[in-house]
PLY file of the C-alpha trace (Angstrom):
ply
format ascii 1.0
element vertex 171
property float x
property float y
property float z
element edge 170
property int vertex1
property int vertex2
end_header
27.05 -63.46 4.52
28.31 -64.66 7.87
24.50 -66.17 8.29
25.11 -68.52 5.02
26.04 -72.09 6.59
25.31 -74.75 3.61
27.31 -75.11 0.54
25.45 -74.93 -2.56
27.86 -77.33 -4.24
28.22 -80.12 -1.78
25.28 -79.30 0.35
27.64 -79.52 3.13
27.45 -77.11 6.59
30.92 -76.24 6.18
30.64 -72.86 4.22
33.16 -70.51 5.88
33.14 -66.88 6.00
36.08 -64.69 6.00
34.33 -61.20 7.35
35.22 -59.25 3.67
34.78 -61.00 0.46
34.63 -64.42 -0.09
33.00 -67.48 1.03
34.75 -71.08 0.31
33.45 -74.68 1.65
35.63 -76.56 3.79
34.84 -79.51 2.13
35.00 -79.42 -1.20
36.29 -77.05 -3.75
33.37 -74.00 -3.91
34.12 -70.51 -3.97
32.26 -67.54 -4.07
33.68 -64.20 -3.41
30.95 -60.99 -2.50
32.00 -58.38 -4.75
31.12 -54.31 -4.38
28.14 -53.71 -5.88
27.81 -50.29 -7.58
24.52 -47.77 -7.24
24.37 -43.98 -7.85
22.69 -41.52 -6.04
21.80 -37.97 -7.79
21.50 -34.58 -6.11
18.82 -33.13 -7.93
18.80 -29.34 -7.75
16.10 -26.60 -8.76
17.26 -22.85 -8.08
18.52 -23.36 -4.90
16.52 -26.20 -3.55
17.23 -29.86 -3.65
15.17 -33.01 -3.95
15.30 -35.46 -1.41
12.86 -38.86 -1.57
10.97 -40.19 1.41
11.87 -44.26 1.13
8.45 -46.32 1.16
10.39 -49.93 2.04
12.94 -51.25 4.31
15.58 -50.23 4.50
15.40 -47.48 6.56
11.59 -46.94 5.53
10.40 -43.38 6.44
14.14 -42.20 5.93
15.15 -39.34 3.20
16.89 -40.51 -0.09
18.72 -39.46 -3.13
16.98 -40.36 -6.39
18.94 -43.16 -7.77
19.84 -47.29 -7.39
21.79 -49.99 -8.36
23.50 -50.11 -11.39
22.07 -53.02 -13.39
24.98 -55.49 -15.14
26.34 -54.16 -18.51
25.23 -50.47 -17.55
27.24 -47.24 -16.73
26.36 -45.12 -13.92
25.20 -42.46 -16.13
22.96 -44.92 -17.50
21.77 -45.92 -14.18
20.99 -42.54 -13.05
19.23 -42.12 -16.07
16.91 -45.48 -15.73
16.25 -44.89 -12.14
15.35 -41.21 -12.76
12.95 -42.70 -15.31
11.51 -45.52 -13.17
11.93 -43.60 -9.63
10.19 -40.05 -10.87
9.11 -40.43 -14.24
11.41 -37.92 -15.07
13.44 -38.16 -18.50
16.77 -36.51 -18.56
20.05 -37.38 -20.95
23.38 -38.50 -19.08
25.38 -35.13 -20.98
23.50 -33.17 -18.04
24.92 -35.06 -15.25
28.39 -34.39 -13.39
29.93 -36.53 -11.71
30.46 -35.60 -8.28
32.56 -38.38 -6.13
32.20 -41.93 -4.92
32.11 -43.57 -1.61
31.94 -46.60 -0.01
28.67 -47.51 2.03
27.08 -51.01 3.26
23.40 -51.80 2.24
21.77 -53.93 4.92
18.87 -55.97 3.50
17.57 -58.63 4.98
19.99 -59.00 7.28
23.02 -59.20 4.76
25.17 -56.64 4.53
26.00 -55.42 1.19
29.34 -53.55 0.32
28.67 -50.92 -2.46
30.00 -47.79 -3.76
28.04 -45.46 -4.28
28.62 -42.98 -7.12
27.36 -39.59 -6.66
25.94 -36.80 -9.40
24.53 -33.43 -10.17
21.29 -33.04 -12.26
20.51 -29.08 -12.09
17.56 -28.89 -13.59
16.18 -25.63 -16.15
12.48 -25.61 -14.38
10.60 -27.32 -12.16
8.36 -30.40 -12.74
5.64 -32.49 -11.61
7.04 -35.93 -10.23
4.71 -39.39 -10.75
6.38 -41.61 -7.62
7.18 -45.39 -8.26
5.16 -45.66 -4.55
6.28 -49.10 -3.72
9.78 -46.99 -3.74
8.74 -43.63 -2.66
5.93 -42.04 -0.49
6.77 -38.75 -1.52
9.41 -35.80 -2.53
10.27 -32.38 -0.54
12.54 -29.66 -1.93
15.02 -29.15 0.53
17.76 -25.81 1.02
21.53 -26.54 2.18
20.54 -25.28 5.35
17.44 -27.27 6.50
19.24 -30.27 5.53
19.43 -32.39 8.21
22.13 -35.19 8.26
20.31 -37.72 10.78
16.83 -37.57 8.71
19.06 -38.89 5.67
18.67 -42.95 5.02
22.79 -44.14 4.34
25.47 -43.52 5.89
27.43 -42.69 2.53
24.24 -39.80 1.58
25.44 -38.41 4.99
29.03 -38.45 4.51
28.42 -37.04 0.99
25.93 -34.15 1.74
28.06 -32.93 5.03
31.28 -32.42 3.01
29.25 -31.19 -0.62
27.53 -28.65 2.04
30.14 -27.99 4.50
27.48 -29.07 6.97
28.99 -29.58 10.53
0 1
1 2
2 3
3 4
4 5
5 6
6 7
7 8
8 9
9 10
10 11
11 12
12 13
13 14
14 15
15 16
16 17
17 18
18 19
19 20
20 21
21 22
22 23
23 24
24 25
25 26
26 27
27 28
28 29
29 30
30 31
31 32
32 33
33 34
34 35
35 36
36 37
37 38
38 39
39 40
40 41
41 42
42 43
43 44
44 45
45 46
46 47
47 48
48 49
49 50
50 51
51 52
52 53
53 54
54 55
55 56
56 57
57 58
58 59
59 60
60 61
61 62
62 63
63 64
64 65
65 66
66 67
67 68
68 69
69 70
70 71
71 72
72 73
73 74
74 75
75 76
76 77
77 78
78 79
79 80
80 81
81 82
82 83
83 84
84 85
85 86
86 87
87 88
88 89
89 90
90 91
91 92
92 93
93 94
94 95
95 96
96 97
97 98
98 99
99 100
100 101
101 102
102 103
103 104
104 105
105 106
106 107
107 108
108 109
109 110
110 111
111 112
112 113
113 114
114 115
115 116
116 117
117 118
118 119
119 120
120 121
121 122
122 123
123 124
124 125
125 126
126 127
127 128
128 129
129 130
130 131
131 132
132 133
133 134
134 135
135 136
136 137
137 138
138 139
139 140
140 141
141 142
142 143
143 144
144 145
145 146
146 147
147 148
148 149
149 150
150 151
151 152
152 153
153 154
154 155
155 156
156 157
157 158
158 159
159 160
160 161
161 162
162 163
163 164
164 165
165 166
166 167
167 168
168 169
169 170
């Protein structure tokens, strides 16, 4: 946000930022504050295997991912997990089989603007394995993953990280 200079108000160069939440013009009366957006993540498990996503665009192309997104306006997370799920895998689940896991607090670089978010985390076991059609502008592909060849600095976010060390116990 620090990189936005002109008021959209006034047209002025006199926006100011204050390195947390809120922008306001120094000359004239405009105010706009950068509030947390919200996005789920879902820790898809099969047996005893888990299914990470290889991410197909910036940012951190190349990196592994959680199924999931950000939660559209007027929508739960369940119902975000459950869109994403749909758009992300093509796979069709109800929000009764989710749990709800924990939250934390991540930023989302893109295009160099840093976006605050909290990421809400879930548990979709699922009853038998299935065949996954990719969204491939999103993903280049899926792997099935045990605890213990997950490995923290192939993950994409720094919140997937945080999660997946203290859900595993991995040191």
């Amino acid at each position: 946000m620090e990189e936005l200079k002109v008021c959209p108000k006034c047209g002025h160069e006199t926006l100011i930022w204050n390195n947390v939440s809120k922008l306001t013009c120094s000359n004239c009366d405009f105010v706009m504050y950068q509030n947390v957006a919200a996005a789920v993540a879902v820790l898809i498990k099969f047996e005893e295997k888990y299914l990470f996503t290889r991410r197909n665009k910036n940012p951190q192309k190349g990196f592994l991912d959680l199924a999931g997104g950000f939660t559209d306006p007027k929508e739960s997370g369940e119902e975000t997990c459950v869109r994403e799920l749909k758009e992300e895998l093509n796979l069709d689940i109800t929000a009764e089989n989710l749990k709800y896991i924990g939250s934390l607090p991540n930023i989302y670089l893109y295009k160099n603007i840093k976006y605050n978010t909290l990421d809400l985390f879930y548990l979709y076991e699922m009853a038998a394995g299935s065949d996954f059609n990719l969204q491939i502008e999103e993903i280049s592909e899926t792997l099935w993953l045990e605890k213990e060849n997950i490995k923290l600095e192939d993950i994409a976010f720094d919140s997937q990280r945080k999660f997946l060390k203290k859900y595993f116990n991995i040191s």
